[in-house]
C-alpha positions in Angstrom: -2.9 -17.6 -13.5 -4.6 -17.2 -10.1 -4.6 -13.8 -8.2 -4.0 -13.9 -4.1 -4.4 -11.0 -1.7 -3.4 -12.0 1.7 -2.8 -10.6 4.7 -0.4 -11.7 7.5 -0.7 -10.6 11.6 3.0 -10.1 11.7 3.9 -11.4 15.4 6.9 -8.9 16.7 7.1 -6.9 13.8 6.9 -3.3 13.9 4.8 -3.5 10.5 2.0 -5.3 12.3 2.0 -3.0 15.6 2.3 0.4 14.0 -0.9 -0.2 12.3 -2.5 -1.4 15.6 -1.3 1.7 17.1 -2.6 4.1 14.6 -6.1 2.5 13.2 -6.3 5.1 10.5 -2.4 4.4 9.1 -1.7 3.1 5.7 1.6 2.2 4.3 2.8 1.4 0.5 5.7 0.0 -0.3 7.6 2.0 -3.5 9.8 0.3 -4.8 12.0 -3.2 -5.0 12.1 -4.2 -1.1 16.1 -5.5 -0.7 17.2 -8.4 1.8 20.6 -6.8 3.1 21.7 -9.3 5.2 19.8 -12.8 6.9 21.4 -13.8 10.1 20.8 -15.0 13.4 19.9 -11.5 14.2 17.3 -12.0 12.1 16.4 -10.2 8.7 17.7 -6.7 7.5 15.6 -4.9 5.3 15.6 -1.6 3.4 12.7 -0.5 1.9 10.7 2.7 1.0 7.1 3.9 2.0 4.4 6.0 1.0 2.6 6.8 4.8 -0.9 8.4 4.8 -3.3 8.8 7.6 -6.3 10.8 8.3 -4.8 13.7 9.9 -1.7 15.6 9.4 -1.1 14.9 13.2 -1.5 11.7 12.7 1.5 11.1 10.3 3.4 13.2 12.5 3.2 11.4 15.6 3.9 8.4 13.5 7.0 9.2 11.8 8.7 10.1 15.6 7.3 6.4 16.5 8.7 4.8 13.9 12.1 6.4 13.9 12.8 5.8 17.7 11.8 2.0 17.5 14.6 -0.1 18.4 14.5 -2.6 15.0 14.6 1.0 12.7 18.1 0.9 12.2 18.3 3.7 9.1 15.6 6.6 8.8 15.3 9.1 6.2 12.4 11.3 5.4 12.1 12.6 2.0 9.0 14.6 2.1 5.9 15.0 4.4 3.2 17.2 2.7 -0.3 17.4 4.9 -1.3 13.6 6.1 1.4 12.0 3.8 4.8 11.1 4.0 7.3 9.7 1.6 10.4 7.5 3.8 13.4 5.0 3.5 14.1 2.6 6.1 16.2 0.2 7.3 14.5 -2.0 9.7 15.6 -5.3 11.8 12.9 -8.3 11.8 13.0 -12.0 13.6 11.3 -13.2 11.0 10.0 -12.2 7.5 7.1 -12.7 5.3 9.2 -11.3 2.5 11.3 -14.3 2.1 8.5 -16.5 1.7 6.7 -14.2 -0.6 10.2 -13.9 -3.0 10.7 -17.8 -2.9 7.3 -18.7 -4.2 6.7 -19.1 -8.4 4.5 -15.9 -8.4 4.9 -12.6 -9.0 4.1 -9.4 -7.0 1.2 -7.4 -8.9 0.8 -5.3 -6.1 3.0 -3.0 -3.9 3.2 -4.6 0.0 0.9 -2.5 2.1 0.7 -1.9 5.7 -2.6 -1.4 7.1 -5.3 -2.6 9.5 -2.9 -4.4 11.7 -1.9 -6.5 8.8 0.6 -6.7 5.8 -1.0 -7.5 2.8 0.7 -8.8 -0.5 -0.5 -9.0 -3.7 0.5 -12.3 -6.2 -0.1 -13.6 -9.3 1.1 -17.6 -9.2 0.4 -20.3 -12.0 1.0 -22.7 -9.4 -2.2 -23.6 -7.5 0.3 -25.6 -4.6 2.7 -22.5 -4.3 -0.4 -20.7 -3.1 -1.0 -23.3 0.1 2.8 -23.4 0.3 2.7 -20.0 1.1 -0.3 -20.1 3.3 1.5 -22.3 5.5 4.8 -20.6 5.5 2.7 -17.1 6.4 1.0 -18.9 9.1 4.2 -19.8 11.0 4.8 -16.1 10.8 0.9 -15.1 12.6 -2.4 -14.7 11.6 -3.2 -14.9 8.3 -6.2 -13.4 6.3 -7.1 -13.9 3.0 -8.8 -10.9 1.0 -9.4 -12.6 -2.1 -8.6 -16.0 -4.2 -9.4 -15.7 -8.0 -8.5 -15.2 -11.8 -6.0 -13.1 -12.8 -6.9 -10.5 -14.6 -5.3 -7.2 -15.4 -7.8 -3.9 -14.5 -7.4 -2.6 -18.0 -9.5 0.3 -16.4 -7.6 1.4 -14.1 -3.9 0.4 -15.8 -4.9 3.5 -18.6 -4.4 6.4 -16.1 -0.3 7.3 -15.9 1.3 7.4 -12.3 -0.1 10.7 -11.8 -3.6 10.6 -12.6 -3.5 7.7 -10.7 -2.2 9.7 -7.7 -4.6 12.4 -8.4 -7.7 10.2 -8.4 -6.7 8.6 -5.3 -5.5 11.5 -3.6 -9.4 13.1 -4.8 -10.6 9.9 -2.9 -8.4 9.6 0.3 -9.6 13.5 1.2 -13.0 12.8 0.4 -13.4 15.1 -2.6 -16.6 13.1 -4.2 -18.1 13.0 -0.6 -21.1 14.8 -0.2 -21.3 17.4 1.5 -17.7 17.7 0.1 -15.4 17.3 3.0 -12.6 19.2 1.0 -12.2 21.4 -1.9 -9.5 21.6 -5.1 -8.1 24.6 -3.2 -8.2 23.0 -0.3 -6.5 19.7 -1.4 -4.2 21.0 -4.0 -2.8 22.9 -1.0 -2.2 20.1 1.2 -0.6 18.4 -1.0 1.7 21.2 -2.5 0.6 21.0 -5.7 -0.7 24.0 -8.1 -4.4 23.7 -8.0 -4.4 23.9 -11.7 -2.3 21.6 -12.2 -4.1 18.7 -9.8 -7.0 19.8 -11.6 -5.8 18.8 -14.9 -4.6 15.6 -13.9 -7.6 14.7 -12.1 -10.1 15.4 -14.7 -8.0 13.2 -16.9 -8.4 11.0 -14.5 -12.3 10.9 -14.6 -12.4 11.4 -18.2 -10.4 8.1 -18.3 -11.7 6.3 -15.2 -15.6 6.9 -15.2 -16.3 5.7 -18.7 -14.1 2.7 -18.2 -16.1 1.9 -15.0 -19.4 2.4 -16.5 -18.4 0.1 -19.6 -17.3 -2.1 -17.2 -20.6 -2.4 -15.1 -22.4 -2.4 -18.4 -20.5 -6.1 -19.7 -20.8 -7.5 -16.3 -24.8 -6.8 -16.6 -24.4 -5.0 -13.3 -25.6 -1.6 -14.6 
């Protein structure tokens, strides 16, 4: 099986030009993404979104945007803790990349995110042609990048950590805990968040105890280290 990351310049979609608006914005999709109706009106989504940013600010400002847009037609927010955000929405698009990215003989290994002015989907396809096929059918949509072409193969290092030590680790990493000088503290983070401190504490060194080894190994095998 081959592995594609690609990215797609979204012409007139409000995925493409929130992220152009706010540089620092990054948005995961959760979820199954559902195609509620296809029309001449174009394509009605709902979907759900994990929103972070680089200041609280930041994700506030961007949750008013979003919500007043004229293609959001449903808006609900679930829970905005610090600089992230958990939201539904229904939302109104000419055209869509999901279509193209649902027809194809792959299968999405990666939740859709929404970041540096592009949204990026990740596929696993055993079908060499279905990955120009969907090239070309992206490219009718806008600009196209392509972040990587390759192997499949499943990051058994990172696929060992649950959900939550997964969210801790990354959560560590987006507030730059392992920066140095440390740019914020467990207190400090744990806070934000609105988690006990003890309790993202536990889930983070699980995290490393997991994580680090596994990477090391890892650099070890691939005579990088």
């Amino acid at each position: 099986m081959k592995l594609l990351k690609v990215g797609v310049y979204h012409h007139d979609c409000w995925g493409s030009e929130s992220t152009q608006n706010f540089p620092t914005l990054s948005m995961t999709e959760l979820g199954a993404v559902r195609i509620v109706r296809k029309d001449d009106h174009g394509v009605l989504v709902d979907c759900c979104w994990r929103i972070t940013a680089d200041t609280e600010k930041e994700v506030s400002d961007y949750l008013r945007y979003v919500k007043s847009l004229p293609s959001t037609k449903q808006f609900k927010l679930f829970l905005q803790n610090g600089n992230r955000a958990y939201i539904f929405m229904q939302f109104l698009s000419k055209t869509s990349s999901y279509d193209s990215v649902l027809s194809m003989h792959g299968i999405p290994v990666g939740p859709i995110v929404q970041e540096r002015e592009h949204e990026i989907h990740t596929i696993a396809t055993e079908k060499p042609r279905e990955t120009s096929k969907l090239l070309s059918d992206l490219e009718a949509l806008g600009e196209v990048k392509v972040y990587k072409i390759s192997d499949f193969k499943e990051d058994a290092v990172f696929s060992t950590l649950t959900l939550k030590q997964q969210d801790a680790l990354l959560t560590a990493v987006n507030n730059q805990y392992y920066s140095w000088p440390r740019k914020l503290n467990l207190d400090d983070i744990s806070q934000k968040i609105g988690v006990k401190r003890r309790t993202f504490q536990e889930r983070l060194r699980q995290a490393e105890a997991k994580f680090i080894p596994g990477c090391i190994d890892k650099l070890i095998k691939e005579k990088r280290f």
